[in-house]
N, C-alpha and C positions, 0 to 999 in steps of 0.2 A: 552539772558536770560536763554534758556537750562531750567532743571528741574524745576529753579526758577517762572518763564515765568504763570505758571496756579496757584501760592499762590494768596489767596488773603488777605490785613491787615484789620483791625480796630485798631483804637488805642484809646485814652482819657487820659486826664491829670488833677488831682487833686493838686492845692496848698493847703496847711493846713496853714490856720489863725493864725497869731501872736498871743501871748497869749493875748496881751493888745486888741487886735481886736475880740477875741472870743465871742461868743454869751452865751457860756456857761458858768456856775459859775467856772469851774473848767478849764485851760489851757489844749487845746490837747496834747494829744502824741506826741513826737519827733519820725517820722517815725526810723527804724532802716538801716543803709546802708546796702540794699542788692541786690541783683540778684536775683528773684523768680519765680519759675514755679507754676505757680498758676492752672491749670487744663490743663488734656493733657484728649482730647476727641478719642476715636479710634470706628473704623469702617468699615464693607465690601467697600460702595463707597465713593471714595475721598469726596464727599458732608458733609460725615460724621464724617472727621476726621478734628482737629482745635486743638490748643494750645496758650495758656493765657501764659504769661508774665507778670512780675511785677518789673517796677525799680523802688526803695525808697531811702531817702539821706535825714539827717537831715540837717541845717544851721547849718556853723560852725561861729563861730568868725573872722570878717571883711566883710566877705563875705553878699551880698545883695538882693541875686539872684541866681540862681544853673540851671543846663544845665545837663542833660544826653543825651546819643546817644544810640540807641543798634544797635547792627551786629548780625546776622542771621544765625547761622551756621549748616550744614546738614552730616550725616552722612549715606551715602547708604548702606542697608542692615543691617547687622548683626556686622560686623568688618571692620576696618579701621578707617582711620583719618578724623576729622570734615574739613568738607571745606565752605568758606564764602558763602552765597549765595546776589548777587544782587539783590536786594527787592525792590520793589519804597516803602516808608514810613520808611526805617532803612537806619541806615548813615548819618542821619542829626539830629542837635542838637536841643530837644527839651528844651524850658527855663521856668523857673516858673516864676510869677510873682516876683514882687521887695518887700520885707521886709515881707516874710512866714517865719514859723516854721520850714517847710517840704516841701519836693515835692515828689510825686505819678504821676507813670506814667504806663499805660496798654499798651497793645501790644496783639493783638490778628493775628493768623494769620492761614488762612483756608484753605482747598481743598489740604491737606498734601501727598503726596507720601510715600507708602507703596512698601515694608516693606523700614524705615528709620528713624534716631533718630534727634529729633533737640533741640537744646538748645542756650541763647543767651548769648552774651557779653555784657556789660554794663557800659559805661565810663560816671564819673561823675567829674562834674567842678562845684567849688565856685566861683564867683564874684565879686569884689566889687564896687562900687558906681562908677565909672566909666569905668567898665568892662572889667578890668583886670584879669585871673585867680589869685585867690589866696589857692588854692589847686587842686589836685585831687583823681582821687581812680579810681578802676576799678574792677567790680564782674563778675564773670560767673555764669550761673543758671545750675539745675539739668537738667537733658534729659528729653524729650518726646519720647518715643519710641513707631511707629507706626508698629506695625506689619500687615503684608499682611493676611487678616481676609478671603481671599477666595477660594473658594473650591479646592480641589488638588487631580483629578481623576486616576487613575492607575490598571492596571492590573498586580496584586500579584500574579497571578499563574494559568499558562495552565496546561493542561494533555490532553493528547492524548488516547484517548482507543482503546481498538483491534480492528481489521475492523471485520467487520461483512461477512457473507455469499452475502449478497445484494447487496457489494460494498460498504456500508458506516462506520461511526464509528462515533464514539461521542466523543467530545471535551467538558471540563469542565473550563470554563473561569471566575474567581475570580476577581471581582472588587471592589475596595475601592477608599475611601476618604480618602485622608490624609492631608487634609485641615483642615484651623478652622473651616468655617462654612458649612449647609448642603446647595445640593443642592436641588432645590426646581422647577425643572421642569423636564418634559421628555428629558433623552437623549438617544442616541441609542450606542452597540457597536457588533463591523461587526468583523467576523473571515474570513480569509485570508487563503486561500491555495494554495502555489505555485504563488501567487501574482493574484488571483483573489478571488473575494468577494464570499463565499461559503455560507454565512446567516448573518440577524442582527437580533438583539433582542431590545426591550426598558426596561428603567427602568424606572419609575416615581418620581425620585428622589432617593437622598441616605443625608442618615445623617452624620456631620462631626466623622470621628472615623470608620464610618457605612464602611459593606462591603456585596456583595452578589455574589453569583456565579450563575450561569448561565451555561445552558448544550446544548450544540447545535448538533443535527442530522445531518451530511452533508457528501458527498462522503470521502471515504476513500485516505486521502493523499499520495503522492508518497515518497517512504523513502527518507529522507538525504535531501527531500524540505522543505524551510520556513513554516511555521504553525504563523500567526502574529493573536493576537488579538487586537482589540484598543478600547477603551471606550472614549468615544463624540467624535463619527466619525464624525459626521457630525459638529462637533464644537459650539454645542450650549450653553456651559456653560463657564460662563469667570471664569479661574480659577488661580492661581497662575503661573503654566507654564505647555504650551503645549506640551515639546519633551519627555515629560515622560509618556502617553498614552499608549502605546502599547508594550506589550509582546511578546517576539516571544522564540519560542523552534525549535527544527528539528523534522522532523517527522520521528519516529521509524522506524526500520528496521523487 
């Protein structure tokens, strides 16, 4: 099942009443053939993110009964090609009752992988009295595009300052978010000299966009050695991706 494997569906299905069957003085709508993206929900946790479906097909002439299927299709990331996804509840032919107007049929399907676009396929069959196709059609709907809503922590810019009489020197370490959203607990970020831990700092959060710098006192580095800062050393915050943390320069001569 692979990426497919944690969606989950709902689905539900409307026939619309023959006119002569109607409750109402006036005969419904003849739904319109379509393929519909009817709400695309997004969100930090997968919990949060879901997309509505909507297949519709009027009754044509002969036909007694109508069937649509939908296919699932997912597009990882940003760019590239939609590929099918294996669903339990798509690929099977859902059927309206025998002598409707219309047939409505929803599709909800939840706990979406970010960042990724999905959109469906929609194959529709007419009927007739003894259950033969006597047409078809086929729609594709608009995208859902879920972007990855969370936080994107980074160190934008070291400097190194003179070393001092004392042996030590100050380092100025620039952290930002370049996430969508903020962060919203403490995290820590450790400067590194010559591959040991020389100080860490916390921050209490930062807002998406949000950046702060920070100035750390710590022994004066050896020239031409690593100088690395990393912000969520300790890896508390789940963020969009981790190998982009840490900043490193040489340390002046």
């Amino acid at each position: 099942m692979g990426r497919a494997a944690a969606l989950v569906l709902a689905a539900g299905a409307v026939s619309l009443p023959a006119a002569a069957h109607a409750q109402a003085s006036a005969p419904p709508a003849r739904p319109a053939l379509a393929a519909t993206l009817t709400q695309c929900t997004t969100g930090v946790l997968a919990g949060d993110r879901s997309v509505d479906f909507t297949g519709s097909m009027p009754v044509v002439e002969k036909a007694v009964s109508m069937a649509m299927r939908f296919e699932l299709y997912e597009r990882p990331g940003d760019t590239g090609p939609y590929t099918r996804l294996k669903v339990p509840g798509f690929s099977t032919w859902n059927r309206s009752d025998r002598g409707v107007a219309g047939f409505v049929y929803d599709k909800r399907v939840e706990r979406l992988t970010a960042p990724s676009a999905y959109r469906v396929e929609v194959r529709f069959r007419w009927l007739d009295a003894r259950g033969r196709v006597v047409k078809t059609a086929r729609r594709t709907s608009a995208s859902c595009h879920e972007p990855d809503l969370r936080p994107d922590l980074r160190v934008t810019r070291l400097l190194v300052g003179p070393g001092r009489p004392d042996g030590t020197a100050v380092y100025s370490v620039t952290v930002a978010n370049a996430g969508r959203s903020a962060v919203l607990a403490p995290f820590t970020t450790s400067l590194t000299l010559g591959g040991a831990t020389a100080g860490t700092q916390t921050l209490t959060g930062l807002g998406a966009g949000g950046s702060s710098t920070l100035t750390f006192t710590a022994p004066r580095c050896v020239p031409g050695s690593d100088v690395v800062a990393t912000a969520d050393a300790g890896q508390a915050v789940d963020e969009v991706a981790e190998g982009d943390n840490s900043g490193r320069t040489a340390c002046p001569t």
